[in-house]
PyMOL Python script that loads the backbone (N, CA, C, O; Angstrom):
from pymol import cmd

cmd.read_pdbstr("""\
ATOM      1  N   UNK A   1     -31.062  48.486  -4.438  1.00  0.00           N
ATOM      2  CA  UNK A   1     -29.868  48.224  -3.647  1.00  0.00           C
ATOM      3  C   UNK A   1     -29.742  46.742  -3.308  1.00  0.00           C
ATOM      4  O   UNK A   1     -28.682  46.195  -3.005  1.00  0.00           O
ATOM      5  N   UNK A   2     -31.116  46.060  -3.401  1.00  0.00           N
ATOM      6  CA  UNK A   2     -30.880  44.832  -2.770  1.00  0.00           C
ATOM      7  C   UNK A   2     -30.268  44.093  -3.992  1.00  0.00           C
ATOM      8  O   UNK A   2     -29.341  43.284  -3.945  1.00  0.00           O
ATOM      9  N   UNK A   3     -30.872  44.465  -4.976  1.00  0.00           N
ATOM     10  CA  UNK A   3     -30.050  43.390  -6.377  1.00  0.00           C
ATOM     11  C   UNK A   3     -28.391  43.367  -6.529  1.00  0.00           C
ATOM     12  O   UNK A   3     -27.621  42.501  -6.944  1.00  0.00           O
ATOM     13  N   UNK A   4     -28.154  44.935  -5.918  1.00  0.00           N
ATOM     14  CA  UNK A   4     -26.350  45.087  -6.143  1.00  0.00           C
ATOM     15  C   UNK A   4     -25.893  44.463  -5.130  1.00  0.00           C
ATOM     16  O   UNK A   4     -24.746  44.110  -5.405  1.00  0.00           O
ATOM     17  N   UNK A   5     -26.278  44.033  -3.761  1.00  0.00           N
ATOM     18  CA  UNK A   5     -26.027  43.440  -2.744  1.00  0.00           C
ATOM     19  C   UNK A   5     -25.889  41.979  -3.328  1.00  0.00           C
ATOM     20  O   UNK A   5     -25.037  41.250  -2.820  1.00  0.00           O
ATOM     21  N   UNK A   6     -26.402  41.665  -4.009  1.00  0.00           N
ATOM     22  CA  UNK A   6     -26.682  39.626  -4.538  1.00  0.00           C
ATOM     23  C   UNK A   6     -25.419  39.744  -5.678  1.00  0.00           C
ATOM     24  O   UNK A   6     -24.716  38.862  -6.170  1.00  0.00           O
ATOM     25  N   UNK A   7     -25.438  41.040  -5.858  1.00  0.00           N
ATOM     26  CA  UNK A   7     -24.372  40.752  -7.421  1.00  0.00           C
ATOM     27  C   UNK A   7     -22.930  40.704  -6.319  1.00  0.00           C
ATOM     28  O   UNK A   7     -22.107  39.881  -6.719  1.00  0.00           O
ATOM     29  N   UNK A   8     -22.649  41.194  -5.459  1.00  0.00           N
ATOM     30  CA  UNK A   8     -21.595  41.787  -4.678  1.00  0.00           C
ATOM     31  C   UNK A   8     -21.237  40.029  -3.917  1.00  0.00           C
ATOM     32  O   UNK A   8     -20.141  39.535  -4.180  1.00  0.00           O
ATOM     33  N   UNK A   9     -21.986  39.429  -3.239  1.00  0.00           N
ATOM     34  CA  UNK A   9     -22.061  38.364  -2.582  1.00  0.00           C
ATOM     35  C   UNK A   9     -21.471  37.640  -3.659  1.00  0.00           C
ATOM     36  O   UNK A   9     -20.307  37.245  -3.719  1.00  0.00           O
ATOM     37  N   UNK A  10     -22.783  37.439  -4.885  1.00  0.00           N
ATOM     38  CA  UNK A  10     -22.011  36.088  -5.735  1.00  0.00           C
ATOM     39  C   UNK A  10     -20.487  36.423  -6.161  1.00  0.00           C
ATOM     40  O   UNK A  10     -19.779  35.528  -6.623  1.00  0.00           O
ATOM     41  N   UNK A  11     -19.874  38.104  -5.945  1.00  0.00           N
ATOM     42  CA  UNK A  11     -18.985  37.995  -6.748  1.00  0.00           C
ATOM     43  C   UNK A  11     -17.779  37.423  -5.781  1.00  0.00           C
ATOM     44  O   UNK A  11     -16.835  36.758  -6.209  1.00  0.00           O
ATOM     45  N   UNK A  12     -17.979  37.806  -4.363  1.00  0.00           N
ATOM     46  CA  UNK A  12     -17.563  37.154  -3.388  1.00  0.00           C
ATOM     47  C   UNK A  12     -17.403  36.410  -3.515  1.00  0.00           C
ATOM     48  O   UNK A  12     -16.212  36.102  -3.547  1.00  0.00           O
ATOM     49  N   UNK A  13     -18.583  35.200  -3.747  1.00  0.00           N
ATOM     50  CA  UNK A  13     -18.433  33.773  -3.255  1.00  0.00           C
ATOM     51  C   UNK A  13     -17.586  32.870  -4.433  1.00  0.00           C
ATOM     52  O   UNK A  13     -17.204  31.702  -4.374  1.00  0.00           O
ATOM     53  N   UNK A  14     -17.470  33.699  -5.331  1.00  0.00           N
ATOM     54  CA  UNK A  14     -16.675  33.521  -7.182  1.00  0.00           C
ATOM     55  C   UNK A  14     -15.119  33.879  -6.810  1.00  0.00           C
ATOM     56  O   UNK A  14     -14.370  32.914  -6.964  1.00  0.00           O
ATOM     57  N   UNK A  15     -14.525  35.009  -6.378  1.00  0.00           N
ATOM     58  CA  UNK A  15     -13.574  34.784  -5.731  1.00  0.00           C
ATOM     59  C   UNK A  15     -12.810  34.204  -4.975  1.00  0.00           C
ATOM     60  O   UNK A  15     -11.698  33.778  -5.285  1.00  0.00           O
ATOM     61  N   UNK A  16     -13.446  34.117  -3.675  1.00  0.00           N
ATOM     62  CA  UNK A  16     -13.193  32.808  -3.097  1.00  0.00           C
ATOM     63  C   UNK A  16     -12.857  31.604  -3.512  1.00  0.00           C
ATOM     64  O   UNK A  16     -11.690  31.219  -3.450  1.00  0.00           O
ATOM     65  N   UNK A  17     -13.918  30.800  -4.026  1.00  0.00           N
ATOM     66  CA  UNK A  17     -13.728  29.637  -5.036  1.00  0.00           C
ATOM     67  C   UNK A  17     -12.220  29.755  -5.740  1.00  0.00           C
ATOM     68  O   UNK A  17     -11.301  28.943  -5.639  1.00  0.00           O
ATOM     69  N   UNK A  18     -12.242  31.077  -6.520  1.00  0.00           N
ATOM     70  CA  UNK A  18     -10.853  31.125  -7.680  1.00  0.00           C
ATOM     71  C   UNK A  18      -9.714  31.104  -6.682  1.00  0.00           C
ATOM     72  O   UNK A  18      -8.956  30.139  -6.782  1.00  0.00           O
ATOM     73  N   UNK A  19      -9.494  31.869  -5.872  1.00  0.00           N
ATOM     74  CA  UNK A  19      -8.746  31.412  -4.617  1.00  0.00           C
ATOM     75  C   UNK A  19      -8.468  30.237  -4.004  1.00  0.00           C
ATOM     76  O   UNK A  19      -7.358  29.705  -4.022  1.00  0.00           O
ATOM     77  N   UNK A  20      -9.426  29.811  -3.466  1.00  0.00           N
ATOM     78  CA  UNK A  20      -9.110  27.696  -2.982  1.00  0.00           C
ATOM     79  C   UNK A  20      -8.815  27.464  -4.406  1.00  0.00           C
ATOM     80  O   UNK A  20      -7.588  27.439  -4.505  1.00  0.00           O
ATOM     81  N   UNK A  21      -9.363  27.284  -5.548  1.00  0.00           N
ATOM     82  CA  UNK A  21      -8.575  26.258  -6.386  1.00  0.00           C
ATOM     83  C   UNK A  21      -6.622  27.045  -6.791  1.00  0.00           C
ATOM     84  O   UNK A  21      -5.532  26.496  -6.952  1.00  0.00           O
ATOM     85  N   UNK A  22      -6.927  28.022  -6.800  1.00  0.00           N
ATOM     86  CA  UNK A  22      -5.574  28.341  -7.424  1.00  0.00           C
ATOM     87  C   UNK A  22      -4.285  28.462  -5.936  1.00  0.00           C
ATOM     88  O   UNK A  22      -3.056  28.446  -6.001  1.00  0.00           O
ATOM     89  N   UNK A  23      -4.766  28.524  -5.288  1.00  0.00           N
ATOM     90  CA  UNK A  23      -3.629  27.871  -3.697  1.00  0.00           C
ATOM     91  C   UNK A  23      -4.027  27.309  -2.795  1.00  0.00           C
ATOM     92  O   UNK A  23      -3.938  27.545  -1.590  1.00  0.00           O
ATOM     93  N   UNK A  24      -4.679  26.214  -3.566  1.00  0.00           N
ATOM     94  CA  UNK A  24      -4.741  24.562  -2.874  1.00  0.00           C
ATOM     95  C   UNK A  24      -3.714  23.755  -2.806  1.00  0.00           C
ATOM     96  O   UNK A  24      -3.126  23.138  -3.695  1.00  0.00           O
ATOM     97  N   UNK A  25      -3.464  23.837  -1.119  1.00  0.00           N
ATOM     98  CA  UNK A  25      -1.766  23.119  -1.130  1.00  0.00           C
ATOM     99  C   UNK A  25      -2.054  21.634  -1.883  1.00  0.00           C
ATOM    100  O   UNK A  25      -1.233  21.156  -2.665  1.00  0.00           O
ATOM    101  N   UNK A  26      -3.527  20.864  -1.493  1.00  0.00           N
ATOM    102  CA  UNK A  26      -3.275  19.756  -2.406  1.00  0.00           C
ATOM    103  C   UNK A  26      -3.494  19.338  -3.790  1.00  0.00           C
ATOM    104  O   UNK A  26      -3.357  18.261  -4.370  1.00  0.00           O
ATOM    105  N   UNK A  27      -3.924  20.661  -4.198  1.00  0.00           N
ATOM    106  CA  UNK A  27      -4.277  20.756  -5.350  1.00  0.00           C
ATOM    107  C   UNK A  27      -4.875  19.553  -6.207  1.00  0.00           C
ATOM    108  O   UNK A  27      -5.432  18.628  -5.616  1.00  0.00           O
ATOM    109  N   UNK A  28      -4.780  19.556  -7.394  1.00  0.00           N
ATOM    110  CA  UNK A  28      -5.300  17.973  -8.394  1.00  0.00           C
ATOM    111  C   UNK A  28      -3.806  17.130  -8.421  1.00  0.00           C
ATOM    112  O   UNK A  28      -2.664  17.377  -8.034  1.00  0.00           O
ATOM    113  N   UNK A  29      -4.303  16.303  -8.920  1.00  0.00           N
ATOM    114  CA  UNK A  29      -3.126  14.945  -8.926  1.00  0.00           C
ATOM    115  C   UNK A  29      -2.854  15.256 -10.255  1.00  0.00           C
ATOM    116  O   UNK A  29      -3.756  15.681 -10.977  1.00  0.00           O
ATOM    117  N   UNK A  30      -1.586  15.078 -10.713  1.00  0.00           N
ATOM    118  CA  UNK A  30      -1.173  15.099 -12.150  1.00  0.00           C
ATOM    119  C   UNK A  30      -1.372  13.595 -12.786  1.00  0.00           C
ATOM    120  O   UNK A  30      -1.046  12.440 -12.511  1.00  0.00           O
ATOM    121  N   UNK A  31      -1.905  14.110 -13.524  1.00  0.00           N
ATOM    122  CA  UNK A  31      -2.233  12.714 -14.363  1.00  0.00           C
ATOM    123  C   UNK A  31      -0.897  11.910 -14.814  1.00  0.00           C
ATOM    124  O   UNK A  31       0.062  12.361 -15.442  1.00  0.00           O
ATOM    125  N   UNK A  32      -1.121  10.448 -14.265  1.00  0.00           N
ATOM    126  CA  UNK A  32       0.011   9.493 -14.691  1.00  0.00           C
ATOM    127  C   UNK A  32       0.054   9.312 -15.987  1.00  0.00           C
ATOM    128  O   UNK A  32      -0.900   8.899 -16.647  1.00  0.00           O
ATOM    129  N   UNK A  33       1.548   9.712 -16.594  1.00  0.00           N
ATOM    130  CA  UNK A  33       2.161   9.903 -17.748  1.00  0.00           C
ATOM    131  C   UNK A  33       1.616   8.105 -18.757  1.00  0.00           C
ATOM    132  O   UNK A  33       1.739   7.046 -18.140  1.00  0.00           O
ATOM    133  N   UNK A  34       1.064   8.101 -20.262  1.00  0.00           N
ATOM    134  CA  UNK A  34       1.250   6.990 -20.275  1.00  0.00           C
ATOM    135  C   UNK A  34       2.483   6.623 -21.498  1.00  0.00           C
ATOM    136  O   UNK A  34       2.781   7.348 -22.447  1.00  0.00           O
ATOM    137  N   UNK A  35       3.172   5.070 -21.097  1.00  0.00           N
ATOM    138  CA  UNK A  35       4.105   5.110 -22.205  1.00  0.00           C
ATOM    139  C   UNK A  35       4.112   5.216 -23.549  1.00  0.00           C
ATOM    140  O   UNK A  35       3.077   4.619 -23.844  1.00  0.00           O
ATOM    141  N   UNK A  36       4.670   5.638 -24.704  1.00  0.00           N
ATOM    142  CA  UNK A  36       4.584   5.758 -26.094  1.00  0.00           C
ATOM    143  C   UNK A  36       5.239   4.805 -26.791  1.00  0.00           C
ATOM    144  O   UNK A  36       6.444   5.052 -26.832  1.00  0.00           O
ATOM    145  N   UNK A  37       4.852   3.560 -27.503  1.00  0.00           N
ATOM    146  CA  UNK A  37       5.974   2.364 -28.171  1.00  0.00           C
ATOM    147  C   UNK A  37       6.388   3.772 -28.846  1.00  0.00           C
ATOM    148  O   UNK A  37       5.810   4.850 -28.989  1.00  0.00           O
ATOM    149  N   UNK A  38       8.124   3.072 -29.323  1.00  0.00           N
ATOM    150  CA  UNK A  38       8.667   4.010 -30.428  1.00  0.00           C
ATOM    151  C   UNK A  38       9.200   2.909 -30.727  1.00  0.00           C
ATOM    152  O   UNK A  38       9.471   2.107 -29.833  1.00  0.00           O
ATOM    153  N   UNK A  39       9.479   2.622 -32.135  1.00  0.00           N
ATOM    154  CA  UNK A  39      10.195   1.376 -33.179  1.00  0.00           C
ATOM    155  C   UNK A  39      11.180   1.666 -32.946  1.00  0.00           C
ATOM    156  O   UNK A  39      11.499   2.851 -33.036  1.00  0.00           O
ATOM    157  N   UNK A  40      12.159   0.610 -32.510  1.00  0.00           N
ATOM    158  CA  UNK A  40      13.748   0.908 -32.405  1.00  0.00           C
ATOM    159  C   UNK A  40      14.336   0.096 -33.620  1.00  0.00           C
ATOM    160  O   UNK A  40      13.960  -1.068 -33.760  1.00  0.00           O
ATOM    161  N   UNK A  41      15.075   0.542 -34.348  1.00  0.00           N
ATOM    162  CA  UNK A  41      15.426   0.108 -35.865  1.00  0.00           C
ATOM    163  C   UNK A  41      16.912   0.165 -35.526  1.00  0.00           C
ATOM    164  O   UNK A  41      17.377   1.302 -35.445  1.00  0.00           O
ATOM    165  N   UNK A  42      17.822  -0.959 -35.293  1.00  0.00           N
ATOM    166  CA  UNK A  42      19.267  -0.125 -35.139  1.00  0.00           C
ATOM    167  C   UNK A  42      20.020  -0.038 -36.409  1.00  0.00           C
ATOM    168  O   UNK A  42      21.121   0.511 -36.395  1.00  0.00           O
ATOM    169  N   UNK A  43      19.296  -0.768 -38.054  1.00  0.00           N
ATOM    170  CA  UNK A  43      20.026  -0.825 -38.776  1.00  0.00           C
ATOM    171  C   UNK A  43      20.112   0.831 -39.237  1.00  0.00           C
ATOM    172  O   UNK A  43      21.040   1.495 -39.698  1.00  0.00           O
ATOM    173  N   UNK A  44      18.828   1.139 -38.921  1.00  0.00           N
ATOM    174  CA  UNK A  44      18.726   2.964 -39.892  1.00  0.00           C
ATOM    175  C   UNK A  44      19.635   3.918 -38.263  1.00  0.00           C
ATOM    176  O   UNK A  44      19.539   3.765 -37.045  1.00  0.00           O
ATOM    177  N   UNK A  45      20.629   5.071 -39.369  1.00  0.00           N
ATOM    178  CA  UNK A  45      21.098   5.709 -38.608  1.00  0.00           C
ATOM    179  C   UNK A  45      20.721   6.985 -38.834  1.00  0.00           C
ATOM    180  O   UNK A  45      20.450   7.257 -40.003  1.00  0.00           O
ATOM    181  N   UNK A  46      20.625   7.912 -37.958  1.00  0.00           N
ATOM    182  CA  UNK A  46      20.218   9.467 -38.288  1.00  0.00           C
ATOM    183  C   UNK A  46      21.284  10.100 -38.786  1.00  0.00           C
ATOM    184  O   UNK A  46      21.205  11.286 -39.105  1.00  0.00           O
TER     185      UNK A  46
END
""", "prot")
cmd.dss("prot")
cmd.show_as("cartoon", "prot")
cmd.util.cbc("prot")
cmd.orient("prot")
């Protein structure tokens, strides 16, 4: 009984966890976008 008691806790303490991260009002920072050169050609037209 005592081993199903440790499995029961960790599964607790695993929940929890999945809980704070998934409605964490501050959650992670979104990573700042970075810019992409694109060749601007105005002679070629699509």
């Amino acid at each position: 009984m005592e081993e199903i008691g440790k499995i029961i806790e960790k599964l607790r303490e695993w929940a929890q966890t999945v809980i704070d991260t998934l409605f964490n009002p501050e959650g992670q920072a979104e990573p700042e976008l970075i810019p992409v050169p694109v060749k601007n050609n105005p002679r070629r037209r699509y």
